[in-house]
C-alpha positions in Angstrom: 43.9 -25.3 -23.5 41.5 -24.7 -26.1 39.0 -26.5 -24.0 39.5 -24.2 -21.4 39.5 -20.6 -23.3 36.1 -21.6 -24.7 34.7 -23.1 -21.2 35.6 -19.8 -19.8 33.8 -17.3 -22.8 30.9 -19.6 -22.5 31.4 -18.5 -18.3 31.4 -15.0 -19.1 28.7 -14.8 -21.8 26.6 -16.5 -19.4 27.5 -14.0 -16.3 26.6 -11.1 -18.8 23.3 -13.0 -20.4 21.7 -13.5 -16.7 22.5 -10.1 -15.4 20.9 -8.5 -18.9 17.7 -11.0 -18.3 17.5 -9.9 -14.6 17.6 -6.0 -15.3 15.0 -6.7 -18.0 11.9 -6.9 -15.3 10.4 -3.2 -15.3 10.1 -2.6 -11.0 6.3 -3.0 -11.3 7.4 -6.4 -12.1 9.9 -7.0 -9.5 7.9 -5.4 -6.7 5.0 -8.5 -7.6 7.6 -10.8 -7.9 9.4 -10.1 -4.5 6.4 -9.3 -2.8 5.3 -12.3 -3.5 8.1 -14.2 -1.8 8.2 -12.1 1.4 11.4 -9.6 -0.5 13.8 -12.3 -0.4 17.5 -10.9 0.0 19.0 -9.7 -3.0 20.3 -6.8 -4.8 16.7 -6.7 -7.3 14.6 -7.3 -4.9 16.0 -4.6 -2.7 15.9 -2.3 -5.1 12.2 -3.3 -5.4 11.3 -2.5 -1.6 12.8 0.3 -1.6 11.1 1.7 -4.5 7.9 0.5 -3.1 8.6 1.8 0.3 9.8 5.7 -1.9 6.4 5.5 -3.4 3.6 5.4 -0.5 5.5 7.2 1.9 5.0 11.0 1.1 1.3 12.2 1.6 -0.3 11.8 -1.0 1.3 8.4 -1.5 1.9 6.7 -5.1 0.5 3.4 -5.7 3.0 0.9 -4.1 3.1 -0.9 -8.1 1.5 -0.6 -11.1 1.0 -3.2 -13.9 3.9 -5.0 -14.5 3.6 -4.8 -18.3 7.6 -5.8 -19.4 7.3 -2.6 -21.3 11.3 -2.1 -20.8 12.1 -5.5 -22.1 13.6 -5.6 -25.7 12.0 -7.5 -28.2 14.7 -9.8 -28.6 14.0 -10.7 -24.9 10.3 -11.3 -25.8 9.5 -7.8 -24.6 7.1 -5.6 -26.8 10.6 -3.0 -26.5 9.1 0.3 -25.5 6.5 2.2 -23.2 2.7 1.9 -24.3 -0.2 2.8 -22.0 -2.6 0.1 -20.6 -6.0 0.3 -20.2 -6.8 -1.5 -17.1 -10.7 -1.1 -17.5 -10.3 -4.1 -19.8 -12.2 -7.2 -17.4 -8.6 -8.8 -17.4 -7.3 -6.2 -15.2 -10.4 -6.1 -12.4 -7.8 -7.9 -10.0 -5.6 -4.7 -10.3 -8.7 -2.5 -9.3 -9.5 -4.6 -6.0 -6.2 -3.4 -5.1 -5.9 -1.3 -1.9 -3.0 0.0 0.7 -4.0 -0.3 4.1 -2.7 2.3 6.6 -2.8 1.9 10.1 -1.3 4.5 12.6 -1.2 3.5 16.5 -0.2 4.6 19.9 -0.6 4.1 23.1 0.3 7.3 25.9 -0.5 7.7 29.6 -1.6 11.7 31.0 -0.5 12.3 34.3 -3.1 10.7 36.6 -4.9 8.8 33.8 -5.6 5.9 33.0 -4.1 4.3 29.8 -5.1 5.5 26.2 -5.1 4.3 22.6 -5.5 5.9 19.4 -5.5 4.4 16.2 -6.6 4.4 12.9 -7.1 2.3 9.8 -7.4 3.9 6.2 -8.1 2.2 2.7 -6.7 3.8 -0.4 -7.5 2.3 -4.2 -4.7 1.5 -6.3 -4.4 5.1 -7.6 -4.5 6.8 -4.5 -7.6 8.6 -5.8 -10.0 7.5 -3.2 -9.5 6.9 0.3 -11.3 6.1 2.7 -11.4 5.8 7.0 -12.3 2.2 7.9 -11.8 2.4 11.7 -10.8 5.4 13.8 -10.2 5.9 17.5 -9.3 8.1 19.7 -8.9 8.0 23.7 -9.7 4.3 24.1 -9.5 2.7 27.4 -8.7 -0.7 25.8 -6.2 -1.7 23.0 -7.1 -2.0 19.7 -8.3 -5.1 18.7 -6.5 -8.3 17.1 -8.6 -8.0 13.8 -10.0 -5.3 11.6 -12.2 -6.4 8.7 -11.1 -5.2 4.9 -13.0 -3.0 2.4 -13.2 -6.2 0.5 -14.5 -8.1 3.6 -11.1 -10.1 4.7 -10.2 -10.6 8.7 -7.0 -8.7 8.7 -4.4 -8.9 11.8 -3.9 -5.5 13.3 0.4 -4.9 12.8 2.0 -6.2 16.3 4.7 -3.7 16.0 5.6 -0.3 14.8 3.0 3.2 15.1 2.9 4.0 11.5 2.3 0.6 9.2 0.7 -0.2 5.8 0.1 -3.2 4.1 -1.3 -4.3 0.3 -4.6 -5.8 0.3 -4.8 -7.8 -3.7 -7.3 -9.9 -5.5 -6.6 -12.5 -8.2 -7.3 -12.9 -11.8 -10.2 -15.8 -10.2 -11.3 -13.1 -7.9 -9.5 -14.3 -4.4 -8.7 -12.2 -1.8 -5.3 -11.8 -0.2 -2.8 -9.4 1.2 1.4 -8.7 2.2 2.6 -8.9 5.6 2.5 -5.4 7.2 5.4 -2.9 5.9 6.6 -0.8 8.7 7.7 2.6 7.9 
């Protein structure tokens, strides 16, 4: 019986330890971290989509993240404990100023005794929303737009296959390499 009692308070502090460790990540953190893996099912990385999604849909949009600093996690979770500034002109952080959100709006509409038309457009906003800038725009195009675009940062990117309004995260790396999400449809 004993056995029992203390196999089951060793349950229970181990329910409420990993659900204290998982709320620890700030959502900078979690939106890396699920982004990474494609936003796996799961209560924190849902949370984490749709708090990326709440932040670059309004015009002007938010960054999708920031820097995931563990700023909320308590110093006796190895966390500094509190809320500090960073300064991300430091060289450490020149992969978080490659990053970009990609917009792309699309659509395709027949006049009356017309041929088929496409508009679309591609736009390239830094990290902080501060600078943007068109990278393709079209408007009244007899032919679709094409399969590829290419990136600020010189990448062959996949125009989005479905959905008019899209967006996607273009990143670099700490070594410097390129990459980017999937394409967020919104």
């Amino acid at each position: 019986m004993r056995r029992q009692v203390m196999a089951a308070a060793m349950g229970v502090m181990a329910v409420f330890g990993a659900s204290e460790k998982a709320q620890a990540y700030d959502i900078d953190c979690a939106i890396m971290l699920c982004m990474a893996g494609g936003f796996p099912p799961g209560a924190v990385c849902s949370r984490a989509y749709r708090t990326m999604i709440r932040r670059i849909t309004p015009w002007p949009s938010l960054p999708p993240f920031g820097v995931c600093t563990f700023a909320h996690v308590p110093v006796e979770l190895g966390g500094p404990g509190g809320e500090g500034e960073l300064d991300t002109s430091l060289p450490e952080y020149e992969w978080l100023n490659r990053t970009h959100v990609i917009w792309f709006r699309g659509r395709s509409y027949k006049e009356r005794d017309m041929p088929r038309q496409w508009d679309w457009s591609i736009r390239s906003c830094d990290r902080t929303n501060q600078t943007c800038q068109n990278i393709q725009q079209v408007s009244g195009s007899l032919s679709p737009w094409p399969t590829t675009f290419l990136s600020e940062s010189g990448q062959q990117i996949a125009f989005p296959t479905v959905g008019a309004r899209n967006m996607m995260v273009e990143y670099g790396d700490y070594e410097g390499n390129m990459g980017h999400s999937e394409w967020f449809s919104y």
